[in-house]
N, C-alpha and C positions, 0 to 999 in steps of 0.2 A: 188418426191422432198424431198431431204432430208437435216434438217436446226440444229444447234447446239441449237438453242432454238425458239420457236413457243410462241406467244401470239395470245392470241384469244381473241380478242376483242378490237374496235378500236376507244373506248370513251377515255376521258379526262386521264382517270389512267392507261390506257393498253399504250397509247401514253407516258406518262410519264414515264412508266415503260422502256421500249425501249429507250427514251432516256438514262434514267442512265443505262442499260444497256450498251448498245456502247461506254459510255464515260468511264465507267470500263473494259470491253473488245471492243477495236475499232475492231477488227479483228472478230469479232464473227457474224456470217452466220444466221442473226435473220429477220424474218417473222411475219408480224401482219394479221392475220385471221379474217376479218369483213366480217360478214354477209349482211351488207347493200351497195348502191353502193356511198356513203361517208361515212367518219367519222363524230362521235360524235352527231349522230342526235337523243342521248335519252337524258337520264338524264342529260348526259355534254352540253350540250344547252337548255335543256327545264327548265330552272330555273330561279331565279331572280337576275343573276349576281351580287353577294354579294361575295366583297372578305372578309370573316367572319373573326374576330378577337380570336373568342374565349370562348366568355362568358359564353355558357350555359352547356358547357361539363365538367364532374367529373374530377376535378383535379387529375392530374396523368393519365387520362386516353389516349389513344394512338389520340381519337379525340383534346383533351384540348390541347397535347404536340406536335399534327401536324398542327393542326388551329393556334397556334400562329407563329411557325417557318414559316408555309403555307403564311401565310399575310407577311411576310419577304422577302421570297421568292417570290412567286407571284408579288409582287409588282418590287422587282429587274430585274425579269426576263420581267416584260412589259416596266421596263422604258431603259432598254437594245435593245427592240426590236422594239422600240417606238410603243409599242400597246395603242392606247388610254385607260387612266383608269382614275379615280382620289380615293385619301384616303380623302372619304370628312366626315365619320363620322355617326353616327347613334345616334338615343334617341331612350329608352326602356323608355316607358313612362306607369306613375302609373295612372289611370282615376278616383281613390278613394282612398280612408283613408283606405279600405281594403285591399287594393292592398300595399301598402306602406311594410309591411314587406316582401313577396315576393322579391320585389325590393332591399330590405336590402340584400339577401340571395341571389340574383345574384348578389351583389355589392361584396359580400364577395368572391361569385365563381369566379367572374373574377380578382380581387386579388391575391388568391389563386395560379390560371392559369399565375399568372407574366402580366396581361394587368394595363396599365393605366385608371383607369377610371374614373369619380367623378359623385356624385351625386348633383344633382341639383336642384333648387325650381321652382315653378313654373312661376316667371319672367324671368328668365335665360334660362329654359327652349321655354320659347317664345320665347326669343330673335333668339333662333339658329331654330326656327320652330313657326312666328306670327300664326296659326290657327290651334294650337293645342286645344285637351281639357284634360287638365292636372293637376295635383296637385306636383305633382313631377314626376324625372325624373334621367335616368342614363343614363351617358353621355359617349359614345365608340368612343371615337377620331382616333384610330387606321382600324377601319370599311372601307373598300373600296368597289369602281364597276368597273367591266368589263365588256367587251361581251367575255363567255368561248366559245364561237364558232373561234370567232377570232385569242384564246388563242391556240387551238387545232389544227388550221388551221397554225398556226405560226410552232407549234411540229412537224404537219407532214412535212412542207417546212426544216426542221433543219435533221428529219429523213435521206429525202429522199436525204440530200449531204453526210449521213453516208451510204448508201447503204444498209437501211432497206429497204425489201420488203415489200410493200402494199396492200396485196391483196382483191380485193374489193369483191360483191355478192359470197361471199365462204362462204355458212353454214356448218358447224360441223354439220355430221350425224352422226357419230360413232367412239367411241375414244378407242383404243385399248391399256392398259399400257403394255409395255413387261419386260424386264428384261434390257434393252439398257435406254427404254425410251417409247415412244408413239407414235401410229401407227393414224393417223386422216383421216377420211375417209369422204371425204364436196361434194359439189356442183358441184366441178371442178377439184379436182383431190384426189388423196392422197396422205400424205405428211408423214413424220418423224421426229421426233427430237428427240436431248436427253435429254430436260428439257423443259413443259412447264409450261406455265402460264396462269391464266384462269382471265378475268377482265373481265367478260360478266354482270353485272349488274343485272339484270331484271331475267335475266338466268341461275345464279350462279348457284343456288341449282341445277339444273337440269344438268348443264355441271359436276358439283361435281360428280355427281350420275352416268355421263355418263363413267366417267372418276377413276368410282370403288371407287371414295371415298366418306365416306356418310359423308353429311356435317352437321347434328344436327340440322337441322331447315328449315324452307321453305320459300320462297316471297312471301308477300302477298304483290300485286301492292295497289296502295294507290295514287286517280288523285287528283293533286290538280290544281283548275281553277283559273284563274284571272281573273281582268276587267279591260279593260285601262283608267286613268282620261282623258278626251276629252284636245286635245290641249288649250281649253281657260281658264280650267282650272289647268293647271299644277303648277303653280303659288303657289297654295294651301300648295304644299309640295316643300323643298327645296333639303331634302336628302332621309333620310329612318328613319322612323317612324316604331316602333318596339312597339306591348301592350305590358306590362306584363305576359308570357307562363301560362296559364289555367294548376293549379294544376292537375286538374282531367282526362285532358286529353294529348294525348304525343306529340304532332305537336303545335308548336308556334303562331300558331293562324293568322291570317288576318293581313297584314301589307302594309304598304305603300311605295315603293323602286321607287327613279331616278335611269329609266338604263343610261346606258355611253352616248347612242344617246340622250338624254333630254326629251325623253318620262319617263310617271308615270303608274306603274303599282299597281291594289291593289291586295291583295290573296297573298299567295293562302291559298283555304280553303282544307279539305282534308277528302274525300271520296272514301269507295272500291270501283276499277276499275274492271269489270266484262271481263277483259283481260289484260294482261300483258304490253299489248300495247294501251291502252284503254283509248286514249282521251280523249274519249266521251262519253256517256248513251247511244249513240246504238254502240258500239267497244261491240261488245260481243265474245268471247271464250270461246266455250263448255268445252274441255280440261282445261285449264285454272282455270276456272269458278268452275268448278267439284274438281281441286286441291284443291281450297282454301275451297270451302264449306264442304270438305269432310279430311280437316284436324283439328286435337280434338284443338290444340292450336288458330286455328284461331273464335271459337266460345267462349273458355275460355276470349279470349282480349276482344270479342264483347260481353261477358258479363258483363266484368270489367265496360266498356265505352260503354257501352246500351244508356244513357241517350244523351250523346254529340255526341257520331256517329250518334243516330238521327238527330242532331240538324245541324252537316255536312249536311248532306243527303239535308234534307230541304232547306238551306241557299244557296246550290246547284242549285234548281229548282226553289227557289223563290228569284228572284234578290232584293223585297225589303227588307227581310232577310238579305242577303249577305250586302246590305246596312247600315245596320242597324250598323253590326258590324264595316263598313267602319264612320259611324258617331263617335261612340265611343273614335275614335281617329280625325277624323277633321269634326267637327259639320255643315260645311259650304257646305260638299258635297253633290248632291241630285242625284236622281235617274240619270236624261236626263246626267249626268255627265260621267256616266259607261257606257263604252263602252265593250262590250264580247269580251275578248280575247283568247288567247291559255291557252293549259292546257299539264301539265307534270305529267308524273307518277314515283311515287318514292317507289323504290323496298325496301320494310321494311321487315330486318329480322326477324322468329318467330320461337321459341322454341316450343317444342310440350306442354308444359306445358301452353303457353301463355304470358308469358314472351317477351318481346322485346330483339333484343341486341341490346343495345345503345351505342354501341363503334365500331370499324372498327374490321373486324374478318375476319379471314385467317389463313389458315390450309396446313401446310410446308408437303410434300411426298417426297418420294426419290429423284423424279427425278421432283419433281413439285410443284407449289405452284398455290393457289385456292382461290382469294380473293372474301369471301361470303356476303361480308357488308360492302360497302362503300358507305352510303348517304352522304349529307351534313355531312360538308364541307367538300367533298371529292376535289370536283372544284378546290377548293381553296389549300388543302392540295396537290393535285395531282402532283408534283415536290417530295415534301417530304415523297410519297408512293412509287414514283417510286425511291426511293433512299434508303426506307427499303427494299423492296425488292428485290431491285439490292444486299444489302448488307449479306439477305442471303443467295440467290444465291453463291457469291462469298468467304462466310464465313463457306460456308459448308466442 
């Protein structure tokens, strides 16, 4: 089978990329390569359907300039297709007098990044959230929800009237670059193209590597769990309840999110996943497992964040822990109120040094392009990934 351009990978941004694809070349003979037998059932669904605004990403950086346009889009593109959502808003809320300049210094970040924000006292702050525990507060009015399941489900119904091919349980064993393009050798057959694209998530690094190019860094899976607030008490929270992000450590901490359906979720918290795929505490991968332990930069991060990555771990196993941090921000919730729910793993890139990248990364080849990091808010930005790199594709 032989296609003018191959995507492999059939989450939220390999879908979006296909779109802007087609809508720049309609004519173009393009194939999406999913390993599983639906779309989008990792990262682009395992999350807390946040259409994110923007706040916490380095100004100028390719996160802060997609997240904001992302929320523009995203939102145009649900109210086009009448997908349920609403921009109802979020509080990053300060829970001390020491917390308070932080909060300045994402007031200023999101400034920076062009959002509207304000900061708030802590009556005002009530008003838009009565059972918080607050002293102040910043206030992201542009913040929205969805379900991205819905979102991706929508892309592939839009695909398949452009005559993208969908092909489902096709695993990529063997990728051969030639001098045309790339030879793919999966599950169910082998295929060719003269450009492709690599959006595998969880698998980037490894598809990189498959595919001759070393990408500078590796996945480390990273689960983060929630709890559901039980139906009686939903009441509690009105929107999405956001702490203040823990200096010391790199994941935003425990928060409070209404999805689109009127369920409350709290988490996620965020713990090494001992597989890639790794829901759980028993999801174990030898391979996997053996990657991560057995790369230098993944023990340099866990020695940085010794102290909190314990404190993950624990809050983990011990639900009055995980509580605890849930009281933090609404004092009134108690244990009988948490219900265990699902949990997502988020493929965090890592430098052999230790270093995080905390921006989207992707690495242009002749005939290919390899996107090796997209977390959050990738969901969100996903229109506006697939419309970079439709553009240099077509720029080249």
């Amino acid at each position: 089978m032989i296609y003018d351009k191959i995507i492999i990978g059939g989450g939220i941004v390999g879908l979006a990329t296909a779109l802007a694809i087609k809508e720049r070349d309609p004519d173009c003979k393009l194939a999406i390569l999913e390993k599983e037998g639906d779309t989008a059932l990792h990262q682009s669904s395992r999350n807390s359907g946040v259409i994110h605004a923007g706040v916490y990403y380095k100004p100028g950086s390719m996160k802060a300039r997609f997240a904001l346009a992302g929320n523009a889009s995203m939102i145009a593109f649900c109210e086009k297709h009448d997908i349920p959502h609403e921009q109802c808003g979020k509080l990053i809320i300060a829970t001390s007098q020491e917390q308070i300049h932080a909060l300045e210094l994402l007031n200023d970040r999101a400034t920076a990044n062009g959002l509207e924000v304000s900061r708030i006292g802590q009556e005002a702050a009530q008003e838009i959230e009565p059972h918080i525990n607050c002293v102040e507060a910043l206030h992201v009015p542009s913040t929205g929800i969805v379900d991205f399941k819905v979102v991706a489900a929508k892309y592939v119904e839009l695909l398949k009237k452009c005559d993208v091919e969908l092909i489902l349980d096709c695993q990529v064993k063997d990728v051969k670059q030639q001098d045309w393009g790339y030879s793919l050798s999966t599950t169910l057959d082998l295929y060719q193209t003269k450009y492709l694209i690599s959006t595998v998530g969880l698998y980037s690094d490894r598809m990189a590597k498959q595919s001759g190019v070393d990408p500078g860094m590796q996945i480390i899976p990273f689960r983060g769990e929630y709890w559901h607030l039980k139906e009686s008490k939903r009441s509690l929270v009105n929107n999405l309840i956001y702490p203040v992000p823990n200096p010391n450590f790199p994941f935003l901490g425990v928060h409070m999110t209404r999805l689109i359906d009127g369920s409350v979720h709290a988490g996620p918290n965020a713990v090494l996943a001992f597989s890639r795929e790794g829901y759980g505490w028993g999801k174990i991968n030898g391979i996997d497992l053996f990657e991560t332990l057995s790369y230098p930069g993944f023990w340099k991060l866990a020695t940085s964040y010794l102290g909190e990555g314990l404190k993950e771990m624990y809050r983990s196993v011990v639900k009055s822990a995980f509580l605890r941090s849930v009281q933090e921000l609404i004092p009134e919730i108690e244990s009988n109120d948490l219900i265990h729910g699902e949990a997502g793993v988020r493929a965090q890139a890592l430098r052999p040094d230790g270093s995080l990248i905390d921006d989207f990364h992707l690495i242009e080849q002749k005939n290919g392009i390899f996107v090796l990091n997209a977390p959050s808010p990738a969901a969100t930005a996903s229109l506006e990934i697939g419309q970079y790199i439709a553009n240099k594709i077509y720029s080249a």
